[in-house]
C-alpha positions as a Markdown table, in Angstrom:
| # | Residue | x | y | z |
|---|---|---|---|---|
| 1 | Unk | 0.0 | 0.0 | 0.0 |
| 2 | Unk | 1.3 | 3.3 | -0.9 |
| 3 | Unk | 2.6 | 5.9 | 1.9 |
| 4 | Unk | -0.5 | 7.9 | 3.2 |
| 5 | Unk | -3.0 | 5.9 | 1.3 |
| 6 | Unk | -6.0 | 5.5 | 3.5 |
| 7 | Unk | -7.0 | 2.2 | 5.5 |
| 8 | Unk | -10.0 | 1.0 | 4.4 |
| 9 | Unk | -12.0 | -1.6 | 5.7 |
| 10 | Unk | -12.5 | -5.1 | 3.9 |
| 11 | Unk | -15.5 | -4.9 | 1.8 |
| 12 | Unk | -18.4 | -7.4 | 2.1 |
| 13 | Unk | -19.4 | -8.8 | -1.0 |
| 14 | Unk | -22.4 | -10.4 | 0.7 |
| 15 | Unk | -24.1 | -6.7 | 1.5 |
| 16 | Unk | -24.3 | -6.1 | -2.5 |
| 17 | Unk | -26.4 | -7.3 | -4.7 |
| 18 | Unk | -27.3 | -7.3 | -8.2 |
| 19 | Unk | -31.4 | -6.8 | -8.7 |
| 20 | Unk | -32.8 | -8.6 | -11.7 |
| 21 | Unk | -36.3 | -8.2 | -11.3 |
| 22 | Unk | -39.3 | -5.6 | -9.6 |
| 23 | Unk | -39.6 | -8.0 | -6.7 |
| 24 | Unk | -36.0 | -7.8 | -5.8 |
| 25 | Unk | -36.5 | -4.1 | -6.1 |
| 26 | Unk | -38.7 | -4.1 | -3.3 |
| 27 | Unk | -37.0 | -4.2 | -0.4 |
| 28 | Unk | -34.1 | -1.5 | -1.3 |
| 29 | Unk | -37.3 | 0.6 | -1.8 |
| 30 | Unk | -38.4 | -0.1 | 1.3 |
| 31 | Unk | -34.3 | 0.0 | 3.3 |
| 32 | Unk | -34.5 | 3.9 | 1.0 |
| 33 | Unk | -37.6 | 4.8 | 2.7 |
| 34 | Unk | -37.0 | 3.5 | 6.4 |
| 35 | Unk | -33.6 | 5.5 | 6.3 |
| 36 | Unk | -34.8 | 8.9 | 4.4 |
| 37 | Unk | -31.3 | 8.4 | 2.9 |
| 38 | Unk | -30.5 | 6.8 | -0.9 |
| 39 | Unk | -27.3 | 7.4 | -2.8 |
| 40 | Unk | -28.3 | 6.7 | -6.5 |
| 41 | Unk | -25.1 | 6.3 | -9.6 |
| 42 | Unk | -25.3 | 6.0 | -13.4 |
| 43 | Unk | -22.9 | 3.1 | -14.8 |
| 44 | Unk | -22.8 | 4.3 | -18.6 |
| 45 | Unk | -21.1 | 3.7 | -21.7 |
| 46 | Unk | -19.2 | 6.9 | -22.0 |
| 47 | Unk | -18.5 | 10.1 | -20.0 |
| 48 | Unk | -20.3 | 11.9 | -22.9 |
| 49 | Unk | -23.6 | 12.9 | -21.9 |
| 50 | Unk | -24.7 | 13.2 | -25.2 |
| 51 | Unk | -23.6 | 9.8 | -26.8 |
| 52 | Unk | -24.0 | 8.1 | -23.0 |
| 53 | Unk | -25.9 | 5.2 | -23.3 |
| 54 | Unk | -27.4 | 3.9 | -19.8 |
| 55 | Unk | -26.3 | 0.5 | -18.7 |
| 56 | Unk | -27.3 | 0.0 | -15.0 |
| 57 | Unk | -28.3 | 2.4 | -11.4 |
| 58 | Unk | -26.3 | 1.9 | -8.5 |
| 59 | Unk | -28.4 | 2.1 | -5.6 |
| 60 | Unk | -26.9 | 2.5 | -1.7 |
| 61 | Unk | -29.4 | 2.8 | 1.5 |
| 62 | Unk | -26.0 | 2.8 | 3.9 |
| 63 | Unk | -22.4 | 2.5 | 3.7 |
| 64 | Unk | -21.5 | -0.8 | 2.4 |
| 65 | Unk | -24.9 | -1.9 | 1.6 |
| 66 | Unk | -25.9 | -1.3 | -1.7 |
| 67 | Unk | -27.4 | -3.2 | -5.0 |
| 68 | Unk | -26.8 | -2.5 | -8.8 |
| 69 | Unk | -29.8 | -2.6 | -10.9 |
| 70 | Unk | -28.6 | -3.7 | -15.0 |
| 71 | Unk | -30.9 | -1.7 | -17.2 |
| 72 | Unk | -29.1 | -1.5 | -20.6 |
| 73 | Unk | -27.1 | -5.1 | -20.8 |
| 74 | Unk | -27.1 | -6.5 | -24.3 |
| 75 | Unk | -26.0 | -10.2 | -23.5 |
| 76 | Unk | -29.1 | -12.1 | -24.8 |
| 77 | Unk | -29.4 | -13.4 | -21.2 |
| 78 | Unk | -32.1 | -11.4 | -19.9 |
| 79 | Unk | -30.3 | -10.0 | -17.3 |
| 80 | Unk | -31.6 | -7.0 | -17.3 |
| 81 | Unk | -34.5 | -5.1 | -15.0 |
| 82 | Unk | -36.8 | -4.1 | -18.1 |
């Protein structure tokens, strides 16, 4: 680790998760509204807003708790929300 960097804690890949359907939605809904608090984040295809497509929303009800929701994944597998 670099000089100075900060130490951050491990992160807990069980406290993400990735949302494929409305029903899965649910309860992040839910976590957002208990809490008052939701941090929200774009994943897209370029830092262009104007050529941007939109491939999923980051969703986080508290730190290191958080789900991402695929909305724009080409892959034929139907992993996306819509």
């Amino acid at each position: 680790m670099p000089e100075g960097a900060p130490d951050f804690p491990p992160i807990d890949h069980d406290a993400y998760e990735i949302v494929r359907d409305p029903a899965a939605l649910q309860p992040w809904i839910d976590a957002a509204h208990a809490t008052g608090l939701l941090a929200l984040d774009t994943e897209t295809t370029s830092l262009n807003e104007m050529t941007a497509e939109l491939v999923g929303v980051s969703l986080a009800v508290a730190p290191g708790r958080a789900c991402y929701i695929p909305v724009g994944h080409v892959d034929g597998g139907g992993d996306d929300l819509f």
